[in-house]
C-alpha positions as CSV (number, residue, x, y, z in Angstrom):
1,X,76.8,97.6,120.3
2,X,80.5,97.1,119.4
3,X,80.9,97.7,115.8
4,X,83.4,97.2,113.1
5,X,83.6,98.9,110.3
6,X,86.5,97.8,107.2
7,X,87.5,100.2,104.7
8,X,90.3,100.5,102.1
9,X,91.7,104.0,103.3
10,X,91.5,106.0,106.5
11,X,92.8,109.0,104.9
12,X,90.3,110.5,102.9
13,X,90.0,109.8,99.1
14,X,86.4,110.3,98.2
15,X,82.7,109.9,99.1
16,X,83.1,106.4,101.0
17,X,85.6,107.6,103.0
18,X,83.5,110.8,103.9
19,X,80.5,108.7,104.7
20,X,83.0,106.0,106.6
21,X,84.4,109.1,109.3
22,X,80.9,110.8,109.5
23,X,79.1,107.2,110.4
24,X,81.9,106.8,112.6
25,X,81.4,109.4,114.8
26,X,77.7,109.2,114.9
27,X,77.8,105.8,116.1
28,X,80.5,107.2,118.7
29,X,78.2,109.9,119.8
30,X,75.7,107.5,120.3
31,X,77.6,105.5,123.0
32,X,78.3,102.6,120.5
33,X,81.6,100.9,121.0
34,X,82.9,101.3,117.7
35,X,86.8,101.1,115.5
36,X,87.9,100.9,112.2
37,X,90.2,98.8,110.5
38,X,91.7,99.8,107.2
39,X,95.2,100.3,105.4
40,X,97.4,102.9,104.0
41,X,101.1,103.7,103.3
42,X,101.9,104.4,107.3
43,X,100.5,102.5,110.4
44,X,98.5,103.7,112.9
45,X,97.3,102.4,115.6
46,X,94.8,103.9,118.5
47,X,92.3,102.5,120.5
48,X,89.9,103.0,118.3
49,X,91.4,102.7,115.0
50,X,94.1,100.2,113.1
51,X,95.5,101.1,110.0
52,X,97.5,97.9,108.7
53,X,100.6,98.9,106.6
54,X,100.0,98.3,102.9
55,X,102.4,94.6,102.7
56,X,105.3,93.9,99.6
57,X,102.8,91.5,98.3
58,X,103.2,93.1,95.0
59,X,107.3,93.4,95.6
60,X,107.5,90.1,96.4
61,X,105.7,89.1,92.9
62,X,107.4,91.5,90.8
63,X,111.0,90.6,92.2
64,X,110.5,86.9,91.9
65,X,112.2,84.7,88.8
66,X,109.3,82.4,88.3
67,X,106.4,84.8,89.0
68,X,103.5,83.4,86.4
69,X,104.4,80.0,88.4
70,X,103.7,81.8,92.1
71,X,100.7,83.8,90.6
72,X,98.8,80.2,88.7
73,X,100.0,78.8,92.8
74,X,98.5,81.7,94.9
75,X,94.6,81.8,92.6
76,X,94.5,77.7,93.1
77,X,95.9,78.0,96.9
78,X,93.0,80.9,97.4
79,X,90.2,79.1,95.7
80,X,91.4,75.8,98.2
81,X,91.7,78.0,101.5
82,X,88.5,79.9,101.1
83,X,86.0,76.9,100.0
84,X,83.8,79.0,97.6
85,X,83.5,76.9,95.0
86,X,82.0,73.4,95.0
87,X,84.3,70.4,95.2
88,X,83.7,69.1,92.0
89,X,83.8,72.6,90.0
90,X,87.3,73.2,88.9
91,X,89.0,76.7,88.0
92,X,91.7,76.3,85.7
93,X,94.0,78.8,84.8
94,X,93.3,79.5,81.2
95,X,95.7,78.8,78.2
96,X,95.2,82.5,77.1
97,X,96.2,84.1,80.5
98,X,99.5,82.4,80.8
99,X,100.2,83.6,77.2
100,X,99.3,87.5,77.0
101,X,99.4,88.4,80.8
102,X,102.1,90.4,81.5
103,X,104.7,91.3,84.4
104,X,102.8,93.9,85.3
105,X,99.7,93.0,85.3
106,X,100.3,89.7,87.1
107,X,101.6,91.9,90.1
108,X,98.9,94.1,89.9
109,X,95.6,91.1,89.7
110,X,97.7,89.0,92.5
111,X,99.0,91.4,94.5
112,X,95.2,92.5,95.2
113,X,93.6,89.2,95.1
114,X,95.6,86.3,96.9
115,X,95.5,85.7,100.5
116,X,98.1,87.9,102.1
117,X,98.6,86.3,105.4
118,X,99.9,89.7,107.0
119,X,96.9,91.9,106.3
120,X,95.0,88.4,107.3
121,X,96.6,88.2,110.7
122,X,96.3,91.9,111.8
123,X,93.0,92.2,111.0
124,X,92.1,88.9,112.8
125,X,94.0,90.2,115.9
126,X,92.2,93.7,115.8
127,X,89.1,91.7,116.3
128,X,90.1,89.5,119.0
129,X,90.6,93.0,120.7
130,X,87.6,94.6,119.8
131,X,85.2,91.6,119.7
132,X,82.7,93.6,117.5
133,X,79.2,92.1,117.7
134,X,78.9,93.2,113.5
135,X,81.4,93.9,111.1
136,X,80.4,96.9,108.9
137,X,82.4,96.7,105.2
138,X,82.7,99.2,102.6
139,X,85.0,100.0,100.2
140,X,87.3,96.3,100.0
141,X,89.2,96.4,96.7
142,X,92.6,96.2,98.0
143,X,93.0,92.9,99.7
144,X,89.3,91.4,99.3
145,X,90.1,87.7,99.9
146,X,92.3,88.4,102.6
147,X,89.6,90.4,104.2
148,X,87.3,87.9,103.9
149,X,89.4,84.9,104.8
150,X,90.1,86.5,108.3
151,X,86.1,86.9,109.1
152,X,84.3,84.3,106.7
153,X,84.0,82.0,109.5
154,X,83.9,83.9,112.8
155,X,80.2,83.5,113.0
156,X,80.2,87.3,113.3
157,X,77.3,89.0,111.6
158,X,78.7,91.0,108.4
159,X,77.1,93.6,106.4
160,X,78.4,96.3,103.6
161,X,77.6,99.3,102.2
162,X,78.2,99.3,98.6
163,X,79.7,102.5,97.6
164,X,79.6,102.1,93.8
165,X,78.9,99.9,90.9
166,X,82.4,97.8,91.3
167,X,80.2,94.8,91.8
168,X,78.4,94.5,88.4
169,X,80.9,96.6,86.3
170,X,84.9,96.3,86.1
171,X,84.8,100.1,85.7
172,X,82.3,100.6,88.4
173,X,80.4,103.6,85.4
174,X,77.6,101.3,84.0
175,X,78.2,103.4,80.7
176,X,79.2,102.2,77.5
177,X,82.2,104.1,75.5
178,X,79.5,105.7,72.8
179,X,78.0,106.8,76.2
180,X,74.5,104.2,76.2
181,X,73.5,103.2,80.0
182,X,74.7,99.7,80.6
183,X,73.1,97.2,82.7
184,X,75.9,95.8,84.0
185,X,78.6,93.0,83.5
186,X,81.2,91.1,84.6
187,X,81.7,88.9,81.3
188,X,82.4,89.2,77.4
189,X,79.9,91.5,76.6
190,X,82.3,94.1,78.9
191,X,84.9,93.0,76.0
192,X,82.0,93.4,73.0
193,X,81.1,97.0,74.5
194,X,84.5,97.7,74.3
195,X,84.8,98.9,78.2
196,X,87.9,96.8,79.0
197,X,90.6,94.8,76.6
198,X,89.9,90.8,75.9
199,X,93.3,91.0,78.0
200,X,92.3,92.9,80.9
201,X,89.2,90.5,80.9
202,X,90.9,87.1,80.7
203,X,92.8,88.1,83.7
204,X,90.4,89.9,86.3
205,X,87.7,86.7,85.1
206,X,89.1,84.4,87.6
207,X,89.5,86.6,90.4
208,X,86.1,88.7,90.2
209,X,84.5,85.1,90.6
210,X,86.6,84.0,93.6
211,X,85.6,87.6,95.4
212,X,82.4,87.5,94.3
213,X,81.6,83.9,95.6
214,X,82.9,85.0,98.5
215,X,80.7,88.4,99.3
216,X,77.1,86.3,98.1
217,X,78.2,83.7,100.7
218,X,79.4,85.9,103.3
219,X,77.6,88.9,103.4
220,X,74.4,88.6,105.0
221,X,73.1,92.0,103.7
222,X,74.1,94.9,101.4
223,X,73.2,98.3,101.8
224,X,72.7,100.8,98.5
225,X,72.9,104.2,99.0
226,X,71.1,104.4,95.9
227,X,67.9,102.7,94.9
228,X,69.2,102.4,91.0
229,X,72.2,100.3,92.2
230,X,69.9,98.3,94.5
231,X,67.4,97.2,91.8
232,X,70.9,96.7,89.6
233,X,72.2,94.4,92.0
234,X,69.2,92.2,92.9
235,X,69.1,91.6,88.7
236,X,72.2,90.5,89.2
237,X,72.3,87.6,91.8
238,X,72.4,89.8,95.0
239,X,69.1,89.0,96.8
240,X,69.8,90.3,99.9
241,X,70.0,93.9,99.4
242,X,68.3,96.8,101.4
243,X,68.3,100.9,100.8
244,X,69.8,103.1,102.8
245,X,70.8,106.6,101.4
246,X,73.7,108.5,102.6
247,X,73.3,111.5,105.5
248,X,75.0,114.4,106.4
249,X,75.1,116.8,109.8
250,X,73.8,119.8,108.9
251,X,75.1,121.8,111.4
252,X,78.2,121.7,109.5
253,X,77.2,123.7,106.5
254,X,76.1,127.5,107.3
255,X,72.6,129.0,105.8
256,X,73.3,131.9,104.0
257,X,69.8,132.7,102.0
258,X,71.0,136.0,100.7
259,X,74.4,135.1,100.9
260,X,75.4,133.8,97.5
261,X,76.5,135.6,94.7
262,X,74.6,136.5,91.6
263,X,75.9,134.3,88.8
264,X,78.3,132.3,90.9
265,X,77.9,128.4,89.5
266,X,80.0,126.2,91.4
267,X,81.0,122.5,90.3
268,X,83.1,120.0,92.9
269,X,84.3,117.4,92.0
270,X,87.0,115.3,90.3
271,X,88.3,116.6,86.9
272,X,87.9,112.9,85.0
273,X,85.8,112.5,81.7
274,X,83.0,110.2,83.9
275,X,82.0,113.9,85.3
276,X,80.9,115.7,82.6
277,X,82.9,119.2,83.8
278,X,83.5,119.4,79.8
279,X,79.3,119.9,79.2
280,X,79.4,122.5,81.9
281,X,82.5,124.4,80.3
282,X,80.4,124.1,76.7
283,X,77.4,125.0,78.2
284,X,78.8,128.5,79.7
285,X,79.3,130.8,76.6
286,X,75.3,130.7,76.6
287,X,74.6,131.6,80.3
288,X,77.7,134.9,79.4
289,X,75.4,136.0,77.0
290,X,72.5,136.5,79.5
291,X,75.1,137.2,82.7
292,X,78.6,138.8,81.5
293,X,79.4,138.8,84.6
294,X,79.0,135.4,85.5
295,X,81.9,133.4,86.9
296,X,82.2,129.6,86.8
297,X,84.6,128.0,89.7
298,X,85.4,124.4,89.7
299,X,86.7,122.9,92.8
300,X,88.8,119.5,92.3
301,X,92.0,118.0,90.4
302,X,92.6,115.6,88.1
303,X,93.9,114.6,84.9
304,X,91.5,116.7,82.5
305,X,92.2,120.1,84.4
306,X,94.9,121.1,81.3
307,X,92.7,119.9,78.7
308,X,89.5,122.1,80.4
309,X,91.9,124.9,80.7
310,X,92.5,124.9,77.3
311,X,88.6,124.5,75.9
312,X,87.7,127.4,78.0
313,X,90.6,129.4,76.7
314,X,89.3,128.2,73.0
315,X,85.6,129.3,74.0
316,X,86.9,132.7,74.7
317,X,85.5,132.6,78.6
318,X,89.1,131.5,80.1
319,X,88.9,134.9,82.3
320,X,85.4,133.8,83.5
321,X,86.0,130.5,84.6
322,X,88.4,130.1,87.8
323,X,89.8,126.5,88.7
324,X,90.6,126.3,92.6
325,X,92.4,122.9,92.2
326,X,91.6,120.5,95.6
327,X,90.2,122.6,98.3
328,X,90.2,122.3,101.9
329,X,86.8,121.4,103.8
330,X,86.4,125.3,105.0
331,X,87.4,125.9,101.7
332,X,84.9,124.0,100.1
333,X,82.0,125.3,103.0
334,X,82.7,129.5,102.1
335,X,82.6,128.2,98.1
336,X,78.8,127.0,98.6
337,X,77.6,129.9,100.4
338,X,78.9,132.2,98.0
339,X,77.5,130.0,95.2
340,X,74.2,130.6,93.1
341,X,73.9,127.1,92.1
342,X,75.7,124.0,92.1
343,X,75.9,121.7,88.9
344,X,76.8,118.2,88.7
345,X,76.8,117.0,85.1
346,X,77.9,113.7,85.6
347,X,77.4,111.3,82.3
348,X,78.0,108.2,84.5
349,X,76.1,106.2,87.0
350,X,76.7,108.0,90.0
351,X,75.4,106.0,93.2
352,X,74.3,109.2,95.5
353,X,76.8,112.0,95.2
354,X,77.8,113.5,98.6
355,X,78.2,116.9,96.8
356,X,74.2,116.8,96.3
357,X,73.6,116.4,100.3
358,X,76.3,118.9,100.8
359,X,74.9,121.5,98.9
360,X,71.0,120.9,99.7
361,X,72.1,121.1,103.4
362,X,73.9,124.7,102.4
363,X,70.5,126.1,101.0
364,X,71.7,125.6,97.3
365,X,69.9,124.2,95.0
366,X,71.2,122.3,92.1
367,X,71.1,121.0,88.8
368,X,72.4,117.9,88.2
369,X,72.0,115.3,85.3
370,X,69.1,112.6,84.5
371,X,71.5,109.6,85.5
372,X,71.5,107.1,88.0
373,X,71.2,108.1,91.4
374,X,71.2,111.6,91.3
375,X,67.0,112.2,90.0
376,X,66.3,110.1,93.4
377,X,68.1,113.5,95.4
378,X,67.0,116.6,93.3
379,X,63.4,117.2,93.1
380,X,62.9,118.8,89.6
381,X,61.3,121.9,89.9
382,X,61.3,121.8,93.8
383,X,65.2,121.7,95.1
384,X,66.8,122.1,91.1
385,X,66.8,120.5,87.9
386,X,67.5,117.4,85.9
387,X,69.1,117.7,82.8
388,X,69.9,116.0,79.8
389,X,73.0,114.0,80.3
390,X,75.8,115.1,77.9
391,X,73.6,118.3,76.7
392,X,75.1,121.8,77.0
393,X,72.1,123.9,75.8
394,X,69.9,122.1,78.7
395,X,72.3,122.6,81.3
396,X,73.0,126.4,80.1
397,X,69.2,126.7,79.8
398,X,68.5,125.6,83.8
399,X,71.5,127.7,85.0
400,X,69.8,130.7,83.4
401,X,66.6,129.9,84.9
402,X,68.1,130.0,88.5
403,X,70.6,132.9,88.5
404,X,67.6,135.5,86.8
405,X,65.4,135.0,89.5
406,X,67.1,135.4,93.1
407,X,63.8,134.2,94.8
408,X,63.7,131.2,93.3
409,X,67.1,130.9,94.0
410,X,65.8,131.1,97.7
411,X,63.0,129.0,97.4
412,X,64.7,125.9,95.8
413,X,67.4,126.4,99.0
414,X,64.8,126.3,101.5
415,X,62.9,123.0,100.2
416,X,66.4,121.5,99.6
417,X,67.9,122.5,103.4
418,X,64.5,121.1,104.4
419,X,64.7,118.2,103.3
420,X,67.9,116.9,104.3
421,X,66.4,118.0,107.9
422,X,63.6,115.8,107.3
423,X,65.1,113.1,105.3
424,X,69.1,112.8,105.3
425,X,69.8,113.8,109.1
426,X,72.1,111.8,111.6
427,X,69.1,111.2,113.9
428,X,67.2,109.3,110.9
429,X,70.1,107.4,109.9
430,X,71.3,106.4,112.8
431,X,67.7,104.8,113.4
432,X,68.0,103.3,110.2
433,X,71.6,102.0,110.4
434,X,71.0,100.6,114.0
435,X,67.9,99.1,113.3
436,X,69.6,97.4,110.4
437,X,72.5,96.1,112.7
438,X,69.8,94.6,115.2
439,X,68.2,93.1,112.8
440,X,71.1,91.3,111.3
441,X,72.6,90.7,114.9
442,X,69.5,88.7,115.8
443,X,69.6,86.0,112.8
């Protein structure tokens, strides 16, 4: 098969972009012909792969005299171009938008969401020169109408992997500021919850329709990585949706069983409130009463790491608990074999953590919260535990269990390697994934 596959970045930023590379080369080992086309802040261009240089849409917004003029112009021009609404239904730009928008966030809605004929052009020449037989999407959020403009009518077979819940939430968590789970929105109740400004609504309204017109009528299948955000998306208008979870090679990751240390808990991850590293910190001053010698590392960056320095430095455990920053991918392989357990206690709706498949396929079992995606990976009792979202006693309670008890520490490795052998490997997905693309092709 010649395959496609569209993502925002090359480089990598996060979990798509991990899965992205690894399908990648497992189609590529599999004697597919397949390429990538995606954007960043340098081109590059292989036979293989095209990275399109992010464009001065943007610039050319912010630099212009007349700019709420261009911006009303470019969301009528897009809704004309791409045909996705129905002759007689009309999309006005409101009153209310012309009045509060401002500068700024003009550049930033139409600098993503108009048709930007140079992204449009480059990615409609890099598939005159591959001639892919499907074109594989996943993470489209910086240019999704010009993406979809250049293969709407090509009569090629598209499909996408949804990487998150940006299709049925404008903050892609499903979770409500007082923390309740949320079933999903793209209207005024997001503005009732208080998850986004009556501002920031009035001006993503019009565009989050145009791009989501656009993906119902021109995807002909989704794939969830989860079966939470499948079931999510079907209740919301998306009846063409099929699971898939992730995979990982588990050659990759070196089995240890004896390996770890005692008392070594291990979180990686991003250092953002949606994570929960905060219940983890709280939770520790419990698990130092039963293991003084316990050490907590987190692995990541981001903009809470001064705040988490300072609540561990207030809990009295500062010595104990060792921030590594953003770590390599060695890095990040020698950091689960030496670990006990790993702990994700996320108080969002995560989709299907890679950090879960990376661990299980090190022989680690983990704990990880009752949210989302993550119960459909850890098999309570049998590869870790679920806890209580938000609840430090329960976390500090399972981490106890695990790091007193070095068979069971063992045990809970061994199912958990197993069944990513069994269940997440390259040779099952690339059944899956191929049987998908056939199936799609044929229609």
């Amino acid at each position: 098969m010649r395959i496609l596959l569209i993502n925002d970045n090359y480089s990598h930023v996060g979990g798509a972009e991990t899965y992205l590379l690894d399908l990648y080369q497992l189609l590529k080992e599999n004697k597919n012909n397949t390429y990538i086309f995606s954007m960043g802040k340098k081109e590059i261009k292989s036979t293989d792969v095209f990275v399109a240089l992010e464009t001065t849409a943007k610039k050319m917004l912010y630099e212009s005299e007349n700019f709420k003029d261009i911006s009303a112009w470019l969301l009528r021009k897009l809704i004309t171009k791409l045909n996705c609404f129905d002759a007689e239904e009309k999309v006005k730009i409101p009153l209310s938008f012309q009045k509060i928008a401002t500068k700024y966030q003009y550049i930033q809605i139409f600098g993503n969401y108009y048709i930007d004929t140079t992204i449009e052009d480059k990615l409609r020449d890099w598939i005159n020169k591959t001639n892919p037989s499907i074109i594989h999407i996943h993470n489209n959020y910086k240019y999704p109408s010009s993406v979809y403009s250049s293969i709407k009518n090509l009569k090629i077979p598209i499909i996408k992997t949804v990487h998150d819940f940006g299709m049925i939430c404008p903050t892609s968590r499903c979770i409500k500021p007082d923390f309740e789970i949320c079933e999903g929105s793209l209207g005024r109740e997001c503005v009732e919850a208080g998850c986004i400004s009556n501002r920031h609504y009035t001006l993503i309204k019009p565009a989050n329709k145009i791009v989501s017109e656009l993906e119902k009528s021109s995807v002909a299948l989704f794939i969830t990585p989860s079966k939470i955000l499948k079931k999510k998306m079907e209740e919301h208008g998306f009846n063409k949706v099929v699971h898939l979870p992730n995979f990982i090679n588990p050659n990759k990751y070196c089995v240890g069983a004896s390996a770890f240390e005692t008392g070594n808990i291990l979180y990686i991850g991003s250092l953002e409130n949606n994570k929960g590293v905060r219940y983890l910190i709280e939770a520790f001053p419990c698990v130092l009463k039963e293991f003084p010698d316990a050490k907590l590392n987190i692995a990541g960056s981001g903009t809470l790491r001064q705040c988490l320095e300072e609540r561990a430095r207030q809990l009295g455990i500062r010595d104990h608990v060792l921030f590594q920053g953003k770590v390599s991918g060695e890095k990040v392989k020698e950091l689960y074999q030496r670990a006990n357990v790993i702990v994700v206690p996320s108080i969002w709706i995560e989709n299907s953590p890679m950090v879960i498949y990376e661990a299980m396929a090190s022989g680690r079992p983990v704990i990880g919260s009752n949210i989302g995606g993550i119960p459909e990976l850890i098999c309570n009792g049998e590869t870790g535990y679920l806890t209580e979202p938000r609840n430090p006693e329960d976390i500090a309670k399972k981490v106890i269990k695990i790091i007193s008890d070095r068979n069971l520490t063992e045990k809970l490795g061994k199912t958990a390697r197993e069944i990513i052998l069994n269940e997440y490997s390259p040779e099952k997905h690339y059944e899956d994934i191929t049987k998908i693309y056939k199936m799609v092709i044929k229609r």
